[in-house]
C-alpha positions in Angstrom: 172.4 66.5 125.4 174.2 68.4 128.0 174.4 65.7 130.7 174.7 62.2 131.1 170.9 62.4 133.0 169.7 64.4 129.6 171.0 61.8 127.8 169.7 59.1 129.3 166.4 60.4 129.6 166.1 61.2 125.9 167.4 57.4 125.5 164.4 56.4 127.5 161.7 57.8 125.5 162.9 56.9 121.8 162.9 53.7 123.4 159.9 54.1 125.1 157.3 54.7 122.2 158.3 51.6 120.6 158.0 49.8 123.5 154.5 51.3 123.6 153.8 50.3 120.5 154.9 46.2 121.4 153.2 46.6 124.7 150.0 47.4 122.6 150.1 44.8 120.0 150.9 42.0 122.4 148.8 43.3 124.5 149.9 43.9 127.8 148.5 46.4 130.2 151.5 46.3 132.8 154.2 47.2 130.6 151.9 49.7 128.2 151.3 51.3 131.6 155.1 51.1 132.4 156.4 52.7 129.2 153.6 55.4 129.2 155.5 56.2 133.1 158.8 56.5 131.5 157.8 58.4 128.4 155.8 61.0 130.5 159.0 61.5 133.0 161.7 61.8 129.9 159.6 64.1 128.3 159.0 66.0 131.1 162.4 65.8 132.3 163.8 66.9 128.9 161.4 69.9 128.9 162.9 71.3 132.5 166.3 71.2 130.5 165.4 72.6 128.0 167.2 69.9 125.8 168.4 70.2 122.3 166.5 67.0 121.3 163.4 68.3 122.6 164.3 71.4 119.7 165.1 69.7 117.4 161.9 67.0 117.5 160.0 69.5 116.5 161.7 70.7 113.7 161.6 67.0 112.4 157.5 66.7 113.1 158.1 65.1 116.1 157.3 68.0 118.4 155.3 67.7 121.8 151.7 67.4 120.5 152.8 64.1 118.0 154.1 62.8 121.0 151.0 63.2 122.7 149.3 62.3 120.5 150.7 59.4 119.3 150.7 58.0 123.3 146.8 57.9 122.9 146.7 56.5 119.5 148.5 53.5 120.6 146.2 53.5 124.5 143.4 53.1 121.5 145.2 50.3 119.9 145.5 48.6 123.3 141.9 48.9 123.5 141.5 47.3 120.6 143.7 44.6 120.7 142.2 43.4 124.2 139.0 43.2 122.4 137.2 46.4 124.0 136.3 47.6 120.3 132.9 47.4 120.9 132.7 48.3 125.1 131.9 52.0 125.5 135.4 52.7 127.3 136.4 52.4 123.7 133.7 55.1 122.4 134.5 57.0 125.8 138.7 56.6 125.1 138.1 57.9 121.3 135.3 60.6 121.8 137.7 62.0 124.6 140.9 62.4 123.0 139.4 64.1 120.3 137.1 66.8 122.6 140.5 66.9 125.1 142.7 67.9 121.2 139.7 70.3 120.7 140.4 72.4 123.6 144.0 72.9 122.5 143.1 75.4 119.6 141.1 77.9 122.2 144.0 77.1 124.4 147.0 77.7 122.0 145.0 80.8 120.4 144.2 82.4 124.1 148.0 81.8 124.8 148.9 83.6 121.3 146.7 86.4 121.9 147.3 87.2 125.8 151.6 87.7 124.6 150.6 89.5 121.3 148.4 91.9 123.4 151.0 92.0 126.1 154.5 92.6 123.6 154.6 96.6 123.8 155.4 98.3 120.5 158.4 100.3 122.6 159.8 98.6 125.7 161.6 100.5 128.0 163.5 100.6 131.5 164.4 103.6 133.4 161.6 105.3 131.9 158.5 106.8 134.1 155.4 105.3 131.4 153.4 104.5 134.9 152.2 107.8 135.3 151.3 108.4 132.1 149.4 104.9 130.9 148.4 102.0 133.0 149.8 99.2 132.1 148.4 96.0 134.4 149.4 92.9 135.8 150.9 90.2 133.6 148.8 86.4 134.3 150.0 84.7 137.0 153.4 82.8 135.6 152.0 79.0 135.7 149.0 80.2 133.2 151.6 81.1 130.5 155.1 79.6 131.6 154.9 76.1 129.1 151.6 76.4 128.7 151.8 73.7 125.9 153.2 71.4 128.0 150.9 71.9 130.8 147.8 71.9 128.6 148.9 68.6 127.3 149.7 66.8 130.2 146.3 67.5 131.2 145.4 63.7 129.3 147.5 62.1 132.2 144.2 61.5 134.1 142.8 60.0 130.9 145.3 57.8 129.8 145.6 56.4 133.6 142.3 56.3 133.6 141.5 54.1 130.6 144.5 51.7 131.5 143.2 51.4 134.6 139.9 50.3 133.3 141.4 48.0 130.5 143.4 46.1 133.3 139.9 46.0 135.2 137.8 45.4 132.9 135.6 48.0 134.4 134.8 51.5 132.4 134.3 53.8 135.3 138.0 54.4 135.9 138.3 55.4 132.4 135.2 57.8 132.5 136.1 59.6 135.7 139.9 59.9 134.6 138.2 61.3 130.8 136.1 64.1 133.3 138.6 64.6 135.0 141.3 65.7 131.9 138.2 67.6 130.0 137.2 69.6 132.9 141.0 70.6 134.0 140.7 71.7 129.9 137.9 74.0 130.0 139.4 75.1 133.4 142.7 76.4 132.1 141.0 77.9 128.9 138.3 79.7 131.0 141.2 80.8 133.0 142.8 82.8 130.4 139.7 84.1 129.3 140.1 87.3 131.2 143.6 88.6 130.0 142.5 89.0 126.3 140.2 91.8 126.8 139.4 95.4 129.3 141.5 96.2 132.0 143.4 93.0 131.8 145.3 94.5 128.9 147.9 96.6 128.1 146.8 100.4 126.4 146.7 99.9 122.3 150.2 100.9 120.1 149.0 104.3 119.7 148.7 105.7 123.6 151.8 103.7 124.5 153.6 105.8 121.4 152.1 109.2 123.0 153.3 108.1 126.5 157.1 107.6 125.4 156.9 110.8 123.7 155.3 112.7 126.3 158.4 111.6 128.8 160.7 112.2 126.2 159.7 115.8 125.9 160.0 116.2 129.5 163.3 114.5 129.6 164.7 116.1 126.8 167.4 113.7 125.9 170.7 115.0 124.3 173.2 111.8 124.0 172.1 108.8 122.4 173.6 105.5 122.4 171.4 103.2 119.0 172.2 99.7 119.0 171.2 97.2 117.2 172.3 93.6 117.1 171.7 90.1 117.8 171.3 88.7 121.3 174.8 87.3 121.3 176.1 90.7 120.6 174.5 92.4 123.8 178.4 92.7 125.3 178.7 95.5 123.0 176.0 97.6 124.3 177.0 96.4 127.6 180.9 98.0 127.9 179.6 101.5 126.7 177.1 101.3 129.9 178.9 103.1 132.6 180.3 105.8 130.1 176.5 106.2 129.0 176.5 107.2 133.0 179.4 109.0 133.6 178.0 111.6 130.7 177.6 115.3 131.4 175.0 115.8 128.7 171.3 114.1 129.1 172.1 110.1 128.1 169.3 108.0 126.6 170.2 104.4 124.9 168.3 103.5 122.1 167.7 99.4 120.9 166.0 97.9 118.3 166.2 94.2 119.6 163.9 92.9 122.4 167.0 90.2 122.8 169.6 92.7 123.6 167.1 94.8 126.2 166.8 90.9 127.9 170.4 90.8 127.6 171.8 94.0 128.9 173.1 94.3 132.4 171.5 96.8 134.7 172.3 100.3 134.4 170.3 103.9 135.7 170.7 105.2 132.1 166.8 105.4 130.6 166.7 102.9 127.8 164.6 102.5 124.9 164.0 99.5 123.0 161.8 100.4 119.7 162.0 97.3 117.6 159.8 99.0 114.7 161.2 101.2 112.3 158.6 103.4 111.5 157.7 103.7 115.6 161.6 104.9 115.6 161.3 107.2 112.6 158.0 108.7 114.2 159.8 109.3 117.7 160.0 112.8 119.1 164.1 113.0 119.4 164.3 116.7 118.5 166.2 117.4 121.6 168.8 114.8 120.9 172.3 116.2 119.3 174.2 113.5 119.6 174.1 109.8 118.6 176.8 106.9 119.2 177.0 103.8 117.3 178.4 101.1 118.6 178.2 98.6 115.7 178.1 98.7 112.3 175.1 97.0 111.1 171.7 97.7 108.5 169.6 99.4 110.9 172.0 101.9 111.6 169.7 104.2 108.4 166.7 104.9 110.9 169.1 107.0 113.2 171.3 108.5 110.6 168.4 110.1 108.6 167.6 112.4 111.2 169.5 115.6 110.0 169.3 117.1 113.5 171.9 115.2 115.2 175.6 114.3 114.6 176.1 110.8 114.4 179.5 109.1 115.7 180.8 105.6 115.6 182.4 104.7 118.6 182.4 100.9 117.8 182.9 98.4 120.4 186.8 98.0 120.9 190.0 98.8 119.4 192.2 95.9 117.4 194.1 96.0 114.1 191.2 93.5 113.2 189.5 94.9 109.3 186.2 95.2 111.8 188.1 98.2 112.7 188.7 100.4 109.4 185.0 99.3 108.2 184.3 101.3 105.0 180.6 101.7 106.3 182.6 104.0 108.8 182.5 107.2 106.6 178.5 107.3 106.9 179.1 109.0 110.0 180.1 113.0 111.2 183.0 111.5 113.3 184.7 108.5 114.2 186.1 108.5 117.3 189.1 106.6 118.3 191.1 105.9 121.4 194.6 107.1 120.3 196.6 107.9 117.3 196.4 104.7 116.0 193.0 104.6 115.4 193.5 107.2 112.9 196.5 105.7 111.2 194.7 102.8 110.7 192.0 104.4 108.6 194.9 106.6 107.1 196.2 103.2 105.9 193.4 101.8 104.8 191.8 104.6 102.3 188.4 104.0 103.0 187.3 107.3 102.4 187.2 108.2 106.1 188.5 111.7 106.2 191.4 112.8 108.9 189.1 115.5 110.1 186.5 113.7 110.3 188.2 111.4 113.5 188.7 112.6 117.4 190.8 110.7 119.4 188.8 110.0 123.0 190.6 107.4 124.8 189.2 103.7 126.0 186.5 105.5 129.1 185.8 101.2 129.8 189.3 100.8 130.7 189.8 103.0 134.1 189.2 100.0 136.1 192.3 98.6 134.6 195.3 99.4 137.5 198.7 100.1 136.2 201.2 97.5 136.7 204.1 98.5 139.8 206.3 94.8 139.0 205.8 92.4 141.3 207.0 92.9 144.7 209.7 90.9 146.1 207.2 89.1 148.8 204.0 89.5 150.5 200.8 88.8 148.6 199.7 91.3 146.3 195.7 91.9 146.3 195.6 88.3 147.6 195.9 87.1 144.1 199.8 86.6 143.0 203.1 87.4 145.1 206.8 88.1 144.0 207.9 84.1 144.4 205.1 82.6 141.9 204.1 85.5 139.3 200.5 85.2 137.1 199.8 84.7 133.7 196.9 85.0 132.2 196.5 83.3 129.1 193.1 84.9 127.0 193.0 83.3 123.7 190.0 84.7 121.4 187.7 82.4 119.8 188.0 80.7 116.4 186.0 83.3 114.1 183.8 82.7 111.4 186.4 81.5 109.0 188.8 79.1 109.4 192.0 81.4 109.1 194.7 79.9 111.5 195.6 84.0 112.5 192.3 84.1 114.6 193.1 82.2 117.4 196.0 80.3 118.7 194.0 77.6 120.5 193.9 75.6 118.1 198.0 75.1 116.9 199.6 76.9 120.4 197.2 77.1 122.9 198.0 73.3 124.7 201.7 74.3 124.1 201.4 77.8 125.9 199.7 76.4 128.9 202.3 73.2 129.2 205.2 75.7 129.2 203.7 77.9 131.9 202.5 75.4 134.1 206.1 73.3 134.3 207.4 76.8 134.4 210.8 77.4 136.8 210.5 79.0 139.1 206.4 78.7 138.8 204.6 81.1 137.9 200.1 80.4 138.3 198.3 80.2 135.6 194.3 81.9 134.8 192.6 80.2 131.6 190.1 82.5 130.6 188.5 81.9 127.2 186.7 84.1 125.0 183.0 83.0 125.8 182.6 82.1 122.3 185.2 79.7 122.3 184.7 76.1 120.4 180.9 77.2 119.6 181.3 77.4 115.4 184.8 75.0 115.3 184.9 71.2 117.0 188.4 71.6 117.1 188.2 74.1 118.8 186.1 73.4 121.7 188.2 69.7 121.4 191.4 71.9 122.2 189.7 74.5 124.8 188.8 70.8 126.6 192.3 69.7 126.7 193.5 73.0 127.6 190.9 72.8 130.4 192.4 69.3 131.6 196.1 70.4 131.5 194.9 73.6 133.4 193.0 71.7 136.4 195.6 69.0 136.5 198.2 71.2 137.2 196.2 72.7 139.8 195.7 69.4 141.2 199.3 68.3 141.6 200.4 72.1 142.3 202.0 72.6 145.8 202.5 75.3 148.1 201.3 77.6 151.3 197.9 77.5 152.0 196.2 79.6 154.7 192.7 77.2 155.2 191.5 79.3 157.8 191.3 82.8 155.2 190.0 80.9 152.5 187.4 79.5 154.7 186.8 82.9 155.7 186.5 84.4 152.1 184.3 81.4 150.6 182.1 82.4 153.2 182.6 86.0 152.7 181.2 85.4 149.0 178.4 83.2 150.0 177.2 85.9 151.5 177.5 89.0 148.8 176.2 86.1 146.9 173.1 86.1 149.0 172.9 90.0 149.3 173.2 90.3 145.4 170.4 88.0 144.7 168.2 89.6 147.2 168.7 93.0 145.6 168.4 91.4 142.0 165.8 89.2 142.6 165.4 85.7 141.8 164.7 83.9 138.5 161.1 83.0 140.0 160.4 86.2 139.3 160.5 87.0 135.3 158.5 89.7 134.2 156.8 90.0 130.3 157.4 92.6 128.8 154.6 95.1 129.8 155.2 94.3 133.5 158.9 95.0 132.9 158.5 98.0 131.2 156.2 99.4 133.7 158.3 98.5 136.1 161.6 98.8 135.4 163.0 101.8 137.2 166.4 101.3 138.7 166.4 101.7 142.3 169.7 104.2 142.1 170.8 103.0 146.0 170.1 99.4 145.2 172.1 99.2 142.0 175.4 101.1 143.9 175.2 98.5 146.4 175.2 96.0 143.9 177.8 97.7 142.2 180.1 97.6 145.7 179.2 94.6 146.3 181.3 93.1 143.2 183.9 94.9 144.1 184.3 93.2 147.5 182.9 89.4 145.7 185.9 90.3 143.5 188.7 90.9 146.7 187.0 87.7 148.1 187.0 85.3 145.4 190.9 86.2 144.8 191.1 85.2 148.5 189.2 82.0 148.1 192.4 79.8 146.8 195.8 79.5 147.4 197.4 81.9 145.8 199.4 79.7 143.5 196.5 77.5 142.4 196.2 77.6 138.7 192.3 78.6 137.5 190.3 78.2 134.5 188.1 80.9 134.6 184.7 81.0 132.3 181.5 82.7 132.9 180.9 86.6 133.6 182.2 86.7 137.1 185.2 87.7 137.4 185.6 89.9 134.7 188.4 90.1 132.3 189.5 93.2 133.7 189.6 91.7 137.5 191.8 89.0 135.8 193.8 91.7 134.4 194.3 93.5 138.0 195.7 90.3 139.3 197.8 89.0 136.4 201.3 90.1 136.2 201.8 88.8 132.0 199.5 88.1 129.7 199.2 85.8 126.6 196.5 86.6 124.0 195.8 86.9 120.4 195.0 89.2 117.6 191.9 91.1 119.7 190.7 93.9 121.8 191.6 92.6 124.3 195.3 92.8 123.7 194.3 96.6 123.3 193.0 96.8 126.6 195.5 94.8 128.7 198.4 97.4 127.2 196.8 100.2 129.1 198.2 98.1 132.7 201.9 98.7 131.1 202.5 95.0 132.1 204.6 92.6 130.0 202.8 90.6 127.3 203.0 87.8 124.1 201.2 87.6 121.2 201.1 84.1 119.0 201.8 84.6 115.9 199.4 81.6 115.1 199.6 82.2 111.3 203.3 82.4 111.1 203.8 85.7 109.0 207.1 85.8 111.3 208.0 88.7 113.7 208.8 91.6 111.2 205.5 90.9 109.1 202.9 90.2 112.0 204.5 93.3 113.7 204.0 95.4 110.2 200.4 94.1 110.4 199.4 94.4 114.2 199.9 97.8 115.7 198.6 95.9 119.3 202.2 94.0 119.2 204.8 96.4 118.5 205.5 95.6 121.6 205.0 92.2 122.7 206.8 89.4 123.0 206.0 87.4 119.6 205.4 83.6 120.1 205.3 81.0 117.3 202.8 78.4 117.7 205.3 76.1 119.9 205.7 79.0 122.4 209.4 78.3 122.9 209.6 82.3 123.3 207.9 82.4 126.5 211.2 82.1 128.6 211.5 86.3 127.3 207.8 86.9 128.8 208.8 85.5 132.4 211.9 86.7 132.5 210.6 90.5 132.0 207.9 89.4 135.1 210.7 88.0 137.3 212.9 90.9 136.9 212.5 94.6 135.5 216.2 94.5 134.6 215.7 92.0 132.1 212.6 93.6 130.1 213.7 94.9 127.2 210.6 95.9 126.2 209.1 98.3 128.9 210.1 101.6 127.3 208.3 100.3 124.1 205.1 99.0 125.9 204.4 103.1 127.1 204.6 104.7 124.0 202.8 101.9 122.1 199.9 102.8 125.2 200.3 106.2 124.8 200.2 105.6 120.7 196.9 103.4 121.0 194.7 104.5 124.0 196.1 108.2 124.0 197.2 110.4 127.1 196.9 109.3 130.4 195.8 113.1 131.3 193.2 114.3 130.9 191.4 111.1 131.9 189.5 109.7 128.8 186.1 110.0 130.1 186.9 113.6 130.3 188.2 113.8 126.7 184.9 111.4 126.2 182.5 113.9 127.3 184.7 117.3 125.8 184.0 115.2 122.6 180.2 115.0 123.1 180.1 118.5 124.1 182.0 120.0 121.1 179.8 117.7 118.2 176.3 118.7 120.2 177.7 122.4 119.2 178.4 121.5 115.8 174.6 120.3 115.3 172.8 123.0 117.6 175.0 125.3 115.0 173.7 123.7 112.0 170.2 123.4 113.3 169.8 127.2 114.1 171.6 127.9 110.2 168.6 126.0 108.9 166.1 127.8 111.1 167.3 131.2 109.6 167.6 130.1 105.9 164.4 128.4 106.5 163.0 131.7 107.6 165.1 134.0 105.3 163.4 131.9 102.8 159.8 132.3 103.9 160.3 136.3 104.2 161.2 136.7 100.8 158.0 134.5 99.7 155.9 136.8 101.6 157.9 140.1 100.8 
């Protein structure tokens, strides 16, 4: 349900159509006209919420219009049973309904229509189309936004109407409130009436086709990042955005799901969603040389067709997960991978990628990840931990799509974990952040992350120490207002574009979006300075990041994932559960990431190593290992990877302007000797 109000609401009107139901067989007009009240505000209600019982109603023939529906069925019944079967409120009640449920097929068909003729065949942001087509303003918002649910509701003057008259015994009520309803009906379907047709509508498939290609010859693109995905998966698109920017070469991303363009976070890098294959496969892309993949998946064969360009598959992080030495991988000119490990692992695995065929680049995303210095003796550090009570951060992944007990350690380690570090001595705080998927295919799962939660806030409950009110006053108000100054430069939900609008529209203001982008910074300093510095924190949601929880964490504890990768390039100490109890030697053998880590088994009685390497360097017998397993995964610190990154790029796009220009002369040898 969500809440206890959703649930209570959807309580009230199952309950409330049978009462309906009574109240018309009895009959009583007072408690028909009382149900009718409550099944009107649940439903509406439960809409605003967006409920899951509202979903799944309708996938059970229950949906909105039954409900409606049925609501005047039984006001006709009430009619009936009260003897007004032959009074002409009865006719009235009848004839009315059924002209009110005639105006709902105009209705739902102008609604259809207006979003059809408004859904562009090629969306796009950062992309001038203004100039070049006109693409006009969507309807205003309350036409379109639940249209079905306003057109419906429309009978509320009706059905008050009639009960009105059947508790007067009087039909004029009942007439005016019928008026009332049909003309608001021909109102709202005369009011869409304009947007299906001129000037009210977006150019036709073809001119919006010539328009994209017109800009991309004058843009000339030569990097391309193709994606393709569901909408879950939009965090893979998302980490490769600010390497996208950072580009020397001409950068132009390329979807194929409207969900994923909804989904991606801003960026100034011109992006192209082209959800129709044979649009892509017709798309002037000549000038492109180079194409990234991010993701393995089936649409992939659009991109790599085109002969002109080197393709590469840069994926969308680095684990010793099978994800990672994909046999789908050798479709590609190049894989590239951070370090030497990347290449061993496909080495190892024999899937026919060749050794040549893989450049190692470095991890670009993971520059905002400071190096670790050890934890100073005293004094804060960054506001966050300080040298008497160290932080941990424990970042289990999620549960997977299997039920292997090596995916995460929530499940068999993750209350244990959390109980030893919270009753740690000395103490050291605690930050719960979750993979975001987390207890979304496995109830266990999300059973454990809940208790996890509890132990978490608990502790932070009971937890004792300094607290400076007066700076945490200070930052809470320092974030209210970024807070403020973020949504005024993002804009407000209020204002949701369609598509069409978007596209036209959606040029990144350059200034706007580094203020944003400084603006997080300084949310982040603040919301660190928010809390004591020993309060333990569960920490869900986008903001702050995992590498902001990284910055201020002086351990980690995690599982099998990229993220293990990632947290390795901060040098700091770390453990690994070994959630399916292979034992040290074997999960080591398996799992490059934990070479070295501290190993735990699933009752964590190895964490005493972990703190002990954060409460003193003397005693962290790991530290020599952790640098050249870094070195061994993510590569060289020097040169910085977004330079080996773009040295990458540059080298392939002379690989296929060299292959292009051979075809161009055998092409041409070949014509002179046909006309020789």
């Amino acid at each position: 349900m969500g809440s206890a109000a959703e649930l209570a609401a959807a309580a009230l009107m199952m309950l409330g159509f049978p009462a309906l139901m009574l109240a018309a067989l009895v009959p009583s007009v007072p408690a028909f006209a009382a149900a009718a009240a409550v099944t009107y505000l649940a439903d509406h209600y439960l809409h605003h919420k967006g409920s899951y019982l509202i979903n799944r109603l309708s996938k059970v023939r229950a949906g909105l219009s039954i409900r409606f529906l049925i609501r005047q069925l039984l006001l006709v019944l009430l009619l009936a049973r009260l003897s007004l079967a032959d009074d002409l409120i009865f006719y009235g009640a009848v004839a009315g309904f059924i002209a009110f449920y005639g105006l709902q097929a105009p209705h739902g068909a102008l609604v259809t229509l207006i979003r059809n003729r408004r859904r562009m065949p090629v969306a796009t942001r950062n992309v001038d189309l203004a100039s070049r087509i006109r693409i006009p303003d969507a309807p205003p918002r309350p036409l379109l936004h639940r249209s079905a649910e306003k057109m419906l509701h429309l009978d509320l003057a009706a059905v008050t109407g009639v009960i009105v008259s059947a508790g007067m015994e009087s039909a004029a009520a009942g007439f005016i409130g019928i008026a009332v309803t049909l003309f608001l009906g021909c109102l709202y379907v005369l009011a869409l009436v304009p947007y299906v047709r001129g000037s009210k509508i977006p150019p036709n498939a073809e001119k919006v086709l010539a328009a994209v290609d017109d800009w991309l010859g004058e843009y000339r693109p030569e990097t391309a990042l193709y994606f393709s995905g569901s909408k879950d998966s939009a965090y893979q698109v998302n980490m490769w955005l600010e390497t996208m920017e950072q580009l020397d070469s001409r950068p132009l991303i390329i979807l194929r799901e409207r969900a994923v363009l909804e989904r991606m976070a801003p960026t100034t890098v011109p992006v192209i969603c082209v959800p129709g294959g044979v649009h892509l496969m017709n798309m002037d892309l000549s000038t492109v040389r180079v194409t990234l993949y991010a993701a393995n998946v089936g649409k992939n064969i659009h991109m790599l067709r085109v002969p002109t360009m080197k393709h590469v598959f840069i994926g969308h992080g680095d684990s010793d997960k099978l994800a990672s030495v994909n046999p789908f991988s050798k479709v590609y000119d190049e894989v590239w991978t951070a370090g030497r490990a990347g290449r061993d692992r496909y080495a190892i695995a024999d899937v026919g990628v060749r050794d040549e065929d893989i450049v190692e680049v470095g991890r670009p995303q993971l520059a905002p990840i400071k190096t670790w210095q050890g934890v100073p003796e005293d004094g804060p550090r960054g506001g966050a931990a300080d040298g008497r009570c160290p932080t941990v951060l424990y970042a289990p992944t999620w549960e997977g799509w299997d039920d292997n007990p090596g995916n995460t350690s929530i499940l068999l380690a993750g209350e244990n974990i959390v109980r030893t570090l919270i009753t740690a001595d000395p103490p050291v705080r605690v930050l719960y952040k979750p993979h975001p998927f987390t207890g979304t295919r496995s109830a266990a799962a999300k059973a454990a992350h809940q208790r996890i939660t509890a132990l978490v806030e608990k502790a932070a409950a009971e937890a004792r120490g300094p607290v400076d009110e007066a700076a945490q006053d200070a930052a809470k108000a320092e974030l209210a207002r970024i807070e403020a100054r973020i949504a005024e430069l993002s804009g407000t939900g209020a204002e949701k574009r369609d598509e069409a609008e978007a596209t036209r529209d959606g040029v990144v203001d350059v200034a706007k979006h580094e203020e944003i982008a400084r603006l997080r910074a300084e949310w982040n300093d603040a919301y660190w300075r928010s809390f004591p510095a020993h309060e333990h924190r569960v920490i869900t949601g986008a903001e702050p990041r995992l590498y902001d929880c990284f910055n201020v964490s002086d351990a980690m504890v995690s599982d099998i994932s990229s993220v293990v990768s990632d947290f390795i390039a901060s040098g700091k100490p770390y453990a690994v559960t070994d959630s399916a109890e292979l034992g040290e030697e074997e999960f080591k053998r398996q799992n490059t990431a934990v070479r070295a880590a501290v190993i735990l088994s699933n009752s964590a009685a190895e964490l005493g190593g972990l703190l002990a390497a954060v409460r003193d360097p003397a005693a962290d017998p790991l530290a020599v290992d952790r640098k050249e397993l870094k070195r061994y995964l993510l590569g060289p610190d020097e040169p910085k990877s977004i330079d080996q990154f773009n040295t990458a790029v540059a080298n392939l796009a002379l690989k296929a302007q060299t292959r292009n220009l051979g075809q161009e002369a055998r092409i041409a040898a070949t014509e002179a000797e046909l006309t020789g």
